[in-house]
C-alpha positions in Angstrom: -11.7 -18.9 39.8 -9.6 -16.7 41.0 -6.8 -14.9 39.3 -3.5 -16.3 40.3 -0.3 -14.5 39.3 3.6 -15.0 39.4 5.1 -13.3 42.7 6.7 -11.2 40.7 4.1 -9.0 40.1 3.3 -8.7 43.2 6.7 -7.2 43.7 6.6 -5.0 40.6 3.5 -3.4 41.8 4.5 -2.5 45.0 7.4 -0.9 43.7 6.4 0.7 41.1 3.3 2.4 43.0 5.4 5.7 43.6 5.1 6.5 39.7 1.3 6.9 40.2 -0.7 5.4 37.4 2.3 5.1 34.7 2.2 1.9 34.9 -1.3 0.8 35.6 -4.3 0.4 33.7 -6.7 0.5 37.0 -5.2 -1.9 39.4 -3.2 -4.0 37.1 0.2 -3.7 35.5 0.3 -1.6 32.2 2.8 -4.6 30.5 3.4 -2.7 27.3 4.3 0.5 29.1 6.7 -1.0 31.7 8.5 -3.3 28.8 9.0 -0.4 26.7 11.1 1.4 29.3 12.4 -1.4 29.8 13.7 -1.6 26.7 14.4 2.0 26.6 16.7 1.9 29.6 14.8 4.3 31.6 16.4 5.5 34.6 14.2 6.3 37.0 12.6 3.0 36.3 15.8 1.2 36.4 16.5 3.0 39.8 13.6 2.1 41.6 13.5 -1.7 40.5 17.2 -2.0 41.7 15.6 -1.3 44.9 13.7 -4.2 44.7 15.4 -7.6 46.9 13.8 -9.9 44.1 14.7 -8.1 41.0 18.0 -8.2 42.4 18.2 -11.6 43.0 16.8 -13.3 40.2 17.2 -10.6 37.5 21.0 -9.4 38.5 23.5 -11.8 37.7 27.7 -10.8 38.3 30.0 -11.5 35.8 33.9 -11.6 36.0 33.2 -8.8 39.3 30.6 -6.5 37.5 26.9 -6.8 37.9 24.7 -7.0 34.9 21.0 -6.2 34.8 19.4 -9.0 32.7 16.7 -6.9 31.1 15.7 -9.4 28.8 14.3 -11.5 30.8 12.9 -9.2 33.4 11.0 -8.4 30.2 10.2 -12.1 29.2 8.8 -12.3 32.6 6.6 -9.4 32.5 4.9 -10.0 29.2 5.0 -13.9 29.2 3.7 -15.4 32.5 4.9 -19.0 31.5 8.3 -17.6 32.3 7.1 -18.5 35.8 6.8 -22.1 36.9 2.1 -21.0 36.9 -0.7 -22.6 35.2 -1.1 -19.5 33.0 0.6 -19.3 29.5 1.6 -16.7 27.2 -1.0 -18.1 24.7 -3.8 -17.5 27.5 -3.0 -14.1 28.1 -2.3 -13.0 24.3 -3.1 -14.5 21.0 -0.8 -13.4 17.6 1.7 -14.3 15.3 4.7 -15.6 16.9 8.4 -16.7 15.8 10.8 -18.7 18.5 8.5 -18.0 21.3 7.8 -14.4 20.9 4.9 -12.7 19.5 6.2 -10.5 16.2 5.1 -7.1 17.9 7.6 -7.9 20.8 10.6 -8.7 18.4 13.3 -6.6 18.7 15.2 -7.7 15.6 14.9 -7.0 12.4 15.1 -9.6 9.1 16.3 -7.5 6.2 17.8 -9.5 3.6 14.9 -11.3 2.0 14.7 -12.5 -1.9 12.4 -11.3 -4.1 11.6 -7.9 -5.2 13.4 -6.3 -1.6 16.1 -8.9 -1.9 19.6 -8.1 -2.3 19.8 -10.7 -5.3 19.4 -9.6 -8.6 20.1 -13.1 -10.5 19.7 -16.2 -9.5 16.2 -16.3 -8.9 14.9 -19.1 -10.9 14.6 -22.7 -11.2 17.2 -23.7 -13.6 19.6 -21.2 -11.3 18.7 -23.2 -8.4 18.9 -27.0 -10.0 22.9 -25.8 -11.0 22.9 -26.3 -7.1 22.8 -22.4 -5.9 20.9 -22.0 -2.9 19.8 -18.6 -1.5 18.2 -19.7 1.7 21.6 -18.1 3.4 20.7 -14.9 2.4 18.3 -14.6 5.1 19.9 -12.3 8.3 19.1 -11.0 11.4 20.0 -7.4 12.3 20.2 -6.9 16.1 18.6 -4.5 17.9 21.6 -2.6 19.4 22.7 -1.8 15.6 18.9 -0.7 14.3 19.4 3.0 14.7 22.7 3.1 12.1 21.2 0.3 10.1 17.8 2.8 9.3 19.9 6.4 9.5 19.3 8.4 6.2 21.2 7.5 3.3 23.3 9.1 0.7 22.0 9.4 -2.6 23.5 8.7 -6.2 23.1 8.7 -9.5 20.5 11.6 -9.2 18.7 12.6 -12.3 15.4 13.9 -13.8 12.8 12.4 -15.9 10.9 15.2 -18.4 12.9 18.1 -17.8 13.2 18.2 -21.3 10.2 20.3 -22.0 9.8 24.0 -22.9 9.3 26.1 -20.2 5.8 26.7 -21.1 5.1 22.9 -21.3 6.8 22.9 -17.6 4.9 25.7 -15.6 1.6 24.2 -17.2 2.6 20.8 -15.6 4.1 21.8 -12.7 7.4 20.2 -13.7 10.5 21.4 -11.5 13.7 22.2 -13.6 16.9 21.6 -13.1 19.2 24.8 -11.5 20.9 26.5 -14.0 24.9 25.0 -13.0 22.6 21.4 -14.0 22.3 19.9 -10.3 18.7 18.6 -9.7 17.1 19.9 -7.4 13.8 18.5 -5.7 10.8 20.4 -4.7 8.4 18.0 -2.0 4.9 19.8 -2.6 5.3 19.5 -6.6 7.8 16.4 -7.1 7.6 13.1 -7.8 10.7 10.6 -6.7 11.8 7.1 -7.8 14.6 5.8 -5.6 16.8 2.4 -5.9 17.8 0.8 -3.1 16.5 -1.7 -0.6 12.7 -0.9 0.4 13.0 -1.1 4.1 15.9 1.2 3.8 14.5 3.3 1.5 11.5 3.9 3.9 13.5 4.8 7.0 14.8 7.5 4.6 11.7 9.0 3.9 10.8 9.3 6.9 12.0 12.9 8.3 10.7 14.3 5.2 7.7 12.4 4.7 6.3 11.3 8.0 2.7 11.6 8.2 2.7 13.2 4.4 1.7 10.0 2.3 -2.4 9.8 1.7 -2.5 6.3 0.1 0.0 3.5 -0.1 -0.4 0.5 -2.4 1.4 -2.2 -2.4 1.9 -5.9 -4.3 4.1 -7.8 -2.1 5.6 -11.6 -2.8 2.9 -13.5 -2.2 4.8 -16.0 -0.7 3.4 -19.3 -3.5 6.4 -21.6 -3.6 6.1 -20.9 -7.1 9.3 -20.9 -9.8 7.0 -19.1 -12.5 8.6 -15.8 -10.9 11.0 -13.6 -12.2 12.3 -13.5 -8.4 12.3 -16.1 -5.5 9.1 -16.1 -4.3 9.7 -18.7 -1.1 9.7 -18.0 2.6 8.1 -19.4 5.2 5.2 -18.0 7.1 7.3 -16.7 10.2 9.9 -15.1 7.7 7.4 -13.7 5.2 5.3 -11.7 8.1 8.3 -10.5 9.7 9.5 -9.1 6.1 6.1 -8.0 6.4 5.9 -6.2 9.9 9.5 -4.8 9.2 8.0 -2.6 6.2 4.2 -2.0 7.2 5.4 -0.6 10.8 7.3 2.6 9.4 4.9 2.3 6.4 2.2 3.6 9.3 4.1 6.6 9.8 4.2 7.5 6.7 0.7 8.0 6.2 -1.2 11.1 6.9 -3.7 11.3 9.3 -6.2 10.9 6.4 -4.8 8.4 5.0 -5.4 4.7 3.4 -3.4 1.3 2.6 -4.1 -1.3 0.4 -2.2 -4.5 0.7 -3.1 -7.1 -1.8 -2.2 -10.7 -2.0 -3.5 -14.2 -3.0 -4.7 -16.7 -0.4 -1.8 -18.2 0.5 -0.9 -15.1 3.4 -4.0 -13.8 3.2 -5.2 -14.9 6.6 -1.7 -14.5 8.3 -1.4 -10.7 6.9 -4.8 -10.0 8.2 -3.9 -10.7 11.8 -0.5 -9.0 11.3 -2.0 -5.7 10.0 -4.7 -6.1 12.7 -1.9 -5.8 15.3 0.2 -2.8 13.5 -2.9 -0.5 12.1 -5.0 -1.1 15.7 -9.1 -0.2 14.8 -8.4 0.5 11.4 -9.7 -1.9 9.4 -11.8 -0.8 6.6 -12.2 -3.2 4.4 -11.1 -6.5 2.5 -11.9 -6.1 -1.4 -12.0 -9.3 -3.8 -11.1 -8.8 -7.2 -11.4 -11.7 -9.4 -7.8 -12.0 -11.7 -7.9 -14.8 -13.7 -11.2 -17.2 -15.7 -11.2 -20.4 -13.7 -11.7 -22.4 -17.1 -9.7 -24.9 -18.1 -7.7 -27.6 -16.0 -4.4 -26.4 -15.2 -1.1 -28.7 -14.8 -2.4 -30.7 -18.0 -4.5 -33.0 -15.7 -7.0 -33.3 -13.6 -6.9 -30.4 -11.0 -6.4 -32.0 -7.7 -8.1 -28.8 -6.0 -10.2 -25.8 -7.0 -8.4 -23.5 -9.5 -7.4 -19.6 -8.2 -9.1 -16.6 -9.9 -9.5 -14.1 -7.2 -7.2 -11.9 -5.1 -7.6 -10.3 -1.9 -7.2 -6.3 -1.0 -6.4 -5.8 2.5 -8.0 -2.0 3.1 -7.0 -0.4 6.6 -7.9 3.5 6.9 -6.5 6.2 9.4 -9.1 7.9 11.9 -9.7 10.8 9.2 -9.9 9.3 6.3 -13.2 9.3 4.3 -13.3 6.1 1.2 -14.2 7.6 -2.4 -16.6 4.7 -3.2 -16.3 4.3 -6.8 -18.5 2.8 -9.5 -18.6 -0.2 -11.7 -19.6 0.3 -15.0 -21.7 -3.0 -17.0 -22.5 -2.7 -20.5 -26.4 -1.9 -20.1 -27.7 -5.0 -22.7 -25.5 -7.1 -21.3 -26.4 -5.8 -17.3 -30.4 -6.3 -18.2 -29.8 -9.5 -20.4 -28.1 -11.0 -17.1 -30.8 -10.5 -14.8 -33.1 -11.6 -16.9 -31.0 -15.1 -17.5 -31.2 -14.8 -13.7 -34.8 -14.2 -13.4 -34.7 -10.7 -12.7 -36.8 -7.6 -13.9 -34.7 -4.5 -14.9 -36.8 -1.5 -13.3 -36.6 1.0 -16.1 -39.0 0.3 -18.4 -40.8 3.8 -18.9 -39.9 6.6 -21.0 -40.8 10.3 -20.3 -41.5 11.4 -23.9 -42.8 14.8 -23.1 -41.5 16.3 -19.9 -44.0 19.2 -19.8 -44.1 22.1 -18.0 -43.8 23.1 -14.5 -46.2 25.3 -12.6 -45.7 26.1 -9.1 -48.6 24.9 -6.4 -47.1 25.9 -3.3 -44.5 25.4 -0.9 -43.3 23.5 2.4 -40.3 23.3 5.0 -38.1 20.1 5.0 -36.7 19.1 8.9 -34.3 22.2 9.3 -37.0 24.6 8.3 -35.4 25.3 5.3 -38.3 26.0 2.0 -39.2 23.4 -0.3 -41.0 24.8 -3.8 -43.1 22.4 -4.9 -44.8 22.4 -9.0 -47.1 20.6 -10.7 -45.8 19.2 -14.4 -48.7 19.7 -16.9 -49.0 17.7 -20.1 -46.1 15.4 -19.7 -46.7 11.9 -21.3 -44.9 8.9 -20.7 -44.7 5.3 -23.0 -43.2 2.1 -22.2 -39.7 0.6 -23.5 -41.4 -2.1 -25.5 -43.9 0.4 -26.8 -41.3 2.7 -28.0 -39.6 0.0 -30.3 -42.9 -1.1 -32.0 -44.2 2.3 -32.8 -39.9 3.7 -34.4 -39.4 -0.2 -35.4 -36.0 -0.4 -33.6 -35.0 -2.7 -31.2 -35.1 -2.5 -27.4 -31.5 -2.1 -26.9 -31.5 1.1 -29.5 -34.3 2.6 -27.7 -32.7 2.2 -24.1 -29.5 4.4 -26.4 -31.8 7.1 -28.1 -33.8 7.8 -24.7 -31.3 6.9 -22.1 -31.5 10.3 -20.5 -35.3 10.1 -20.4 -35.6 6.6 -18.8 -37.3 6.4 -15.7 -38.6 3.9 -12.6 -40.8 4.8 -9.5 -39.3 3.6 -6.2 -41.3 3.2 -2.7 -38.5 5.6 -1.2 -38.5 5.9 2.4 -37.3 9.8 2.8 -38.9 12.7 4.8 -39.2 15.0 1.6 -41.5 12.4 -0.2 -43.6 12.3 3.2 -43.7 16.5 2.9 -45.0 16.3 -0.6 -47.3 13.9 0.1 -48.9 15.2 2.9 -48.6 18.7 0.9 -50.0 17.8 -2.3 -52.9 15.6 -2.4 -53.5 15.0 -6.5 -52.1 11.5 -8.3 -49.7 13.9 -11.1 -46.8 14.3 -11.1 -44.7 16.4 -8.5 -41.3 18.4 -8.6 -40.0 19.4 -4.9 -36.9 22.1 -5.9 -34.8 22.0 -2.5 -31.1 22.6 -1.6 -29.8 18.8 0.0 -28.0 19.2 2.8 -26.3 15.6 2.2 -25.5 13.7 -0.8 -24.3 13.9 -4.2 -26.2 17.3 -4.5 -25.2 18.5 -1.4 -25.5 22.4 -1.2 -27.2 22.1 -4.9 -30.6 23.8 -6.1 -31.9 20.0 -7.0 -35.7 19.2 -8.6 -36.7 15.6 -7.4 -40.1 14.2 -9.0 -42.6 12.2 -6.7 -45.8 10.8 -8.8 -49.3 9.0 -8.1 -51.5 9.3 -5.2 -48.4 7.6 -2.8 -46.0 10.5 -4.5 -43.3 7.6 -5.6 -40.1 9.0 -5.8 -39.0 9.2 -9.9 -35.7 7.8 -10.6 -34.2 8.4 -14.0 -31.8 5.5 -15.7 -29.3 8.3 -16.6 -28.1 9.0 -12.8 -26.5 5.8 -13.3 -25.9 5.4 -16.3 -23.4 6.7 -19.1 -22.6 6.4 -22.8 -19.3 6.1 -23.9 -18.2 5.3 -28.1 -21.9 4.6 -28.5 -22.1 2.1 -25.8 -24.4 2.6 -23.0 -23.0 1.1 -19.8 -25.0 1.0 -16.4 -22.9 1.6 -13.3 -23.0 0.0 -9.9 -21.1 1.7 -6.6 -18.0 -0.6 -6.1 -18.9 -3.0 -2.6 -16.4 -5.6 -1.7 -16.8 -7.9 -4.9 -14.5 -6.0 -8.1 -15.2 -8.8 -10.9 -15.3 -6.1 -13.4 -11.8 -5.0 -14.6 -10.2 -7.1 -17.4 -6.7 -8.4 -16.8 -6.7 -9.2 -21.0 -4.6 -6.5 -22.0 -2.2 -5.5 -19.0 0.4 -6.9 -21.3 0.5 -4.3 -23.7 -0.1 -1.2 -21.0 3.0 1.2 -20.3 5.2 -0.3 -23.5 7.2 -3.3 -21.2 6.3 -6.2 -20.8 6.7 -7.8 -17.2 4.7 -11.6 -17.2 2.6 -12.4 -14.4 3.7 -9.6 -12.5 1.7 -6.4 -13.7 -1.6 -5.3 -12.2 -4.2 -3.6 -14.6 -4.2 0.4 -14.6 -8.1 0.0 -14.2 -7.4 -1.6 -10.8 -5.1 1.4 -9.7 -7.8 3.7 -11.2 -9.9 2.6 -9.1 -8.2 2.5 -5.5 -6.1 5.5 -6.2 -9.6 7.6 -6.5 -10.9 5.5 -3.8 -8.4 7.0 -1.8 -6.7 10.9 -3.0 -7.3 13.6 -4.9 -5.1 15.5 -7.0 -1.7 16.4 -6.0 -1.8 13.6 -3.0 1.0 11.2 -2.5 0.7 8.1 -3.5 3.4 5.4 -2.7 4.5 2.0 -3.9 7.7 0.5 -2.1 6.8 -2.6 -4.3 7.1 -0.9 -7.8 7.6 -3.7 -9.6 6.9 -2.5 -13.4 5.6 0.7 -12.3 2.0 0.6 -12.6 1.2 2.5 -9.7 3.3 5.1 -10.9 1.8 5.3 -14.3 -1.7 5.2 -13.4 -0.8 8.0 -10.7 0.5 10.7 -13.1 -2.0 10.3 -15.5 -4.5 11.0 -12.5 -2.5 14.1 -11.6 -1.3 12.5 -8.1 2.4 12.6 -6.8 4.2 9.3 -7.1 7.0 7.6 -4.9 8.1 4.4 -6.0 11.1 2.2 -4.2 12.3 -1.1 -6.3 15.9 -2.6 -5.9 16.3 -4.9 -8.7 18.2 -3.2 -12.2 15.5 -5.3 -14.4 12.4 -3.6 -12.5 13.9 0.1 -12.1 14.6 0.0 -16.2 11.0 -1.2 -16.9 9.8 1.0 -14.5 11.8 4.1 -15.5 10.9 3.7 -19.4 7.4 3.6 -18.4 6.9 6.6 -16.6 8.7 8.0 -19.1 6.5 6.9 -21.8 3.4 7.9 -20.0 5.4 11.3 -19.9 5.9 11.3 -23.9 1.8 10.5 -23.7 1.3 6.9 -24.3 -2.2 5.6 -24.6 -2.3 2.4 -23.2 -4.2 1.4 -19.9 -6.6 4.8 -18.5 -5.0 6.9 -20.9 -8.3 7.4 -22.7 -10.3 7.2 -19.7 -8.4 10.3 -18.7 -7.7 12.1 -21.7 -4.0 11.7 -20.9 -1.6 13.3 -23.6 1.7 13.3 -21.1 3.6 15.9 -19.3 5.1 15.7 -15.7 8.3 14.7 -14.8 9.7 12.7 -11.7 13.7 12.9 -9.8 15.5 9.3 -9.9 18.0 8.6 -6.7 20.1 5.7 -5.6 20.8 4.9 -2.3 24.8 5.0 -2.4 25.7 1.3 -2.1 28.9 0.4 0.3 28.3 -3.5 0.9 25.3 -3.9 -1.3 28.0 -3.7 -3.8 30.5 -6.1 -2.6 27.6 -8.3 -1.8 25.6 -8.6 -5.1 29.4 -8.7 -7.0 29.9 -11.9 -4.3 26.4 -13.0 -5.6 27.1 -13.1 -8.9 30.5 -14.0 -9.0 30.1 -17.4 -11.5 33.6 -18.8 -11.1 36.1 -19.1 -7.9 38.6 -16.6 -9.4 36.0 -13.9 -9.8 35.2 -14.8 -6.2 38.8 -14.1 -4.7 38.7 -10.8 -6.9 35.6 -9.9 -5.2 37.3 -11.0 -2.3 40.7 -9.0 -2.5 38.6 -5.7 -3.3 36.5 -6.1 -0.2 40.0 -6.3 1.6 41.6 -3.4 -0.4 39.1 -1.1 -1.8 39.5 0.2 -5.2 39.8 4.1 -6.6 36.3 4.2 -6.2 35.2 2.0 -3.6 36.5 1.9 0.3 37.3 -1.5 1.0 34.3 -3.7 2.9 32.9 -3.2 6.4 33.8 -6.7 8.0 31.1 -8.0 10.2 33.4 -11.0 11.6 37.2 -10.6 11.2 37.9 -13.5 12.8 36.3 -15.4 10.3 38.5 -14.2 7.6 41.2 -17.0 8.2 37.7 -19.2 7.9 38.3 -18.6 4.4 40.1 -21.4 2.5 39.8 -21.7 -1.6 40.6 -25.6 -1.3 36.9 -25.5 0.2 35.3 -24.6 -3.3 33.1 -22.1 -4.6 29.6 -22.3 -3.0 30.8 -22.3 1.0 33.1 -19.7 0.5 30.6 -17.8 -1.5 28.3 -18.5 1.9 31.1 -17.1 4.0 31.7 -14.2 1.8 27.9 -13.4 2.5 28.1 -13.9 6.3 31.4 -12.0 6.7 30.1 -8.5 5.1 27.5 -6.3 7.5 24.7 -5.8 6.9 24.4 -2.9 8.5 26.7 -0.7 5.9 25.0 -1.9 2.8 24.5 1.9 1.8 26.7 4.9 3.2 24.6 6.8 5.5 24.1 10.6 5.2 26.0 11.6 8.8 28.7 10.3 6.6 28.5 13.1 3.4 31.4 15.2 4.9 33.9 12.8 5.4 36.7 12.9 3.1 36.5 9.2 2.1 33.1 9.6 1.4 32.9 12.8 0.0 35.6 12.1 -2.2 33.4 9.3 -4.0 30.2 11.1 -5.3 29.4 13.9 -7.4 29.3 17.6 -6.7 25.7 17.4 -8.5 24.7 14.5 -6.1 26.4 15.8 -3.0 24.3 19.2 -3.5 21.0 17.2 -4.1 22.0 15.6 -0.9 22.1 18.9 0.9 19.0 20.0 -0.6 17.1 17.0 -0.1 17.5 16.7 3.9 18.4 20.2 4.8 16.9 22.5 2.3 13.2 22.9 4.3 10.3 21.4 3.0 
């Protein structure tokens, strides 16, 4: 059937044939291009379709004696063909995740104010706060587009200090800690430090960005999941629509963030699983990696103190999206070795290694041969080596099979039918059923660029595989290791309550699990961030692995758990991977706030409990105070809305509405100005300085 298409674009492409191929992809319109000049206000786009009799009359509307072009929904028109009275809908020409009729990508507003850990509530978060009646659903706001570029403009910070500058100057130059200048102003060094700042995440992002963009190698992050549940230190309720646009707002200048090598991992539960998937689909295009299940929690036991009316959660999911040059660290899973061959024998299973090279004789050199490049292979003969089995082994020393897998683990061995072109040079080199060494330099591998022996025995030459290459003892323990697929049922969530000295229920993730996708992903000295930073267990597990951290967090509660953890992994705690990496502390990291303006007034409105701490609120956001200008008023004419007759909750809801949102922090184009200057430190106004104009 033939395509049939609005006469619109019939129009469009005839006029917009003059810019060549700008805006076509062959011989059709190039939507995303045209809309985003569109949006852009280009003028030599605007100037052509003025020309156009049709654009004029349905897209040009006069007003009061002055024509206005109606953008919008010239745009509407262009990406959504159900604008047009055709049998062709927007869902036909584009699936995604829409909200009020348009698809999330094309939205051109941005939800900031969200509860939870980005929220700009601090208290009443829980249930009993919400059966006293307090409802925090109007805390949800729209910023319009035209106001987007003073909403994410750098912001001033406050409150600067350092973590671990304490330390001789020794102790510093060994771990790379940056000190403080001499008159006691902090100053911050990008290739060595590591930064904690306060303030809302989505804010706190578009801050980075200048001096970050395209710097970060991994991001992790722990969002609300979004359960409906009250269990929650914070409100963990929105909808789907609002959750993935909280969602899009931070992941899209999350992207820039990360270097061309680099990696995120998003995890959540199953309730936004799905949803997510499609949105990060959209926002990191072709770079999907992975998605990683970890199981979190036993499913024994009936929860609720009934019968469970549907299957019980234990796993998590690990969104894993990679950049174009970025190369995955896959990482190994380490079993205790009785318990790894006692499982497989439960499940009818042989374990391979059951021979034991007792003797490893001597080598004597027969000859040599080329492998594919050219490049020599040295092939001996091993003389007088003798092998027994496992079971043999424990009759003849009268010790059990477990204690002989311990004594002779590094002598352990199986024969595999390996399908490689160096056993088929052996064995067409070396006719005898011994046993072979080929001594050759891989050119891919582990051994990579290594002088490696490989054995090949029996008339077939079967390649020798010793237990030990995967295999390891640790505090007498032998454990047998497995490369880390999709499936990550290995790390126990038993202790996470104890790790980093705070306690933080149901929220914490175990340092084993940031072990593992932090190597997966860096090496020292990358950047690894968290705008999520909760407790801080991405920043913990990152300094003992000797990465750079940033971590963004609004709530007071998180900041001080977070901040006396780092700072006891500084003073050399030895909870979670402390062992693991023979951590004994050091390292340091800058604190920052983002200087609040209406975040103040507005979490003082918040948690105003009475109506006479309300009007105080009120008067200062009128008047200002010695240390505070007064409030940036969104809707003036609103202010005679205000009537204390009406009682506490709608005038706390109107005290909300009225402040804007867009000055909840002072931006950083505002330093110089008196009013402004006049509030903050000289410290913090010459970290300022140094922080966006001292180079990187």
């Amino acid at each position: 059937m033939a395509k049939i298409e609005p006469k619109i674009f019939d129009e469009l492409k005839t006029a917009l044939v003059s810019f060549g191929d700008k805006y076509f992809v062959g011989e059709e319109l190039n939507r995303s291009k045209l809309t985003d000049d569109l949006r852009n206000y280009d003028e030599a786009l605007l100037s052509k379709l003025f020309e156009v009799d049709f654009i004029k009359q349905h897209f040009i509307k006069e007003v009061a004696g002055q024509k206005l072009f109606q953008i919008e929904q010239l745009e509407e028109a262009v990406l959504y063909n159900d604008y047009w009275d055709t049998s062709y809908t927007k869902y036909e020409n584009r699936v995604g995740l829409a909200s009020k009729g348009k698809f999330l990508q094309d939205s051109q507003d941005v939800v900031l104010d969200f509860p939870f850990k980005d929220g700009v509530l601090t208290a009443s978060m829980t249930k009993e706060d919400n059966e006293d009646g307090y409802d925090d659903a109007f805390l949800n706001e729209v910023i319009e587009k035209d106001e987007i570029d003073r909403l994410f403009d750098k912001k001033v910070f406050v409150n600067v200090k350092r973590f671990g500058d304490n330390h001789s100057a020794q102790h510093s130059i060994a771990h790379g800690i940056t000190t403080e200048l001499d008159n006691g102003i902090v100053s911050f060094d990008k290739e060595k430090d590591n930064l904690i700042i306060k303030g809302n995440n989505l804010l706190a992002l578009h801050t980075l960005k200048e001096k970050f963009i395209g710097q970060v190698k991994l991001i992790y992050i722990d969002p609300p999941y979004n359960t409906g549940s009250d269990s929650f230190l914070y409100n963990d309720r929105f909808n789907h629509s609002a959750w993935l646009t909280f969602m899009k707002n931070r992941l899209e200048i999350a992207k820039e963030l990360l270097s061309s090598d680099g990696m995120i991992f998003v995890q959540t539960d199953d309730k936004e699983h799905a949803y997510l998937k499609v949105l990060m689909d959209s926002i990191f295009e072709n770079k999907y990696l992975n998605t990683v299940v970890i199981k979190a929690k036993a499913s024994s036991g009936a929860s609720g103190g009934g019968e469970d009316k549907k299957l019980k959660k234990n796993v998590e999911f690990i969104l894993v999206y990679a950049n174009s040059e970025a190369q995955i660290n896959i990482q190994q899973k380490p079993f205790p070795l009785t318990e790894y061959i006692q499982e497989r024998k439960d499940e009818g299973k042989t374990f391979a290694y059951t021979n034991v090279l007792v003797n490893e004789g001597t080598l004597e050199k027969i000859g040599e041969t080329v492998d594919g490049r050219g490049e020599k292979i040295e092939l001996f003969d091993v003389r007088g080596y003798e092998t027994k089995s496992v079971s043999a082994l424990a009759r003849e020393e009268g010790i059990s099979i477990d204690d002989v897998y311990l004594k002779y683990l590094d002598k352990i061995y199986t024969t595999e039918n390996a399908q490689t072109s160096i056993r088929d040079r052996v064995r067409n080199a070396v006719e005898d059923e011994g046993y072979t060494i080929a001594r050759y330099v891989p050119v891919s591998g582990k051994n990579k660029g290594k002088l490696t022996d490989v054995g090949f025995i029996g008339g077939t030459k079967r390649l020798v595989s010793f237990l030990s290459a995967t295999t390891y003892i640790e505090d007498g323990v032998a454990y047998k290791t497995e490369k880390a697929g999709t499936l990550w049922e290995d790390i126990s969530w038993s202790s996470i309550k104890s790790e980093g000295g705070v306690e933080f229920p149901s929220g914490k993730k175990p340092e084993k699990l940031l072990q593992r996708i932090i190597a997966s992903a860096t090496s020292k000295n990358d950047i690894v961030l968290d705008f999520f930073m909760g407790s801080g267990s991405t920043q913990a597990t990152a300094l003992k692995m000797g990465r750079r951290f940033i971590g963004l967090e609004q709530m007071d509660s998180q900041i001080e758990k977070a901040t006396t953890r780092i700072g006891n992994v500084i003073s050399g705690e030895q909870t979670g991977i402390s062992k693991d990496v023979n951590w004994h502390g050091g390292g340091s990291f800058v604190y920052a706030e983002l200087f609040p303006k209406n975040m103040g007034y507005l979490q003082d409105v918040i948690h105003a409990k009475d109506l006479e701490e309300l009007k105080s609120v009120y008067d200062r956001m009128l008047a200002g105070t010695d240390t505070d200008e007064p409030a940036d008023i969104s809707f003036r004419a609103d202010l005679s809305k205000i009537d204390w007759l009406q009682g506490f909750d709608e005038n706390k809801r109107l005290l909300v509405k009225l402040l804007d949102k867009n000055g909840l922090y002072y931006n950083y184009s505002e330093i110089d100005d008196k009013n402004v200057r006049d509030l903050i430190s000289d410290e913090d106004y010459t970290f300022n300085k140094n922080f966006y104009e001292g180079g990187d």
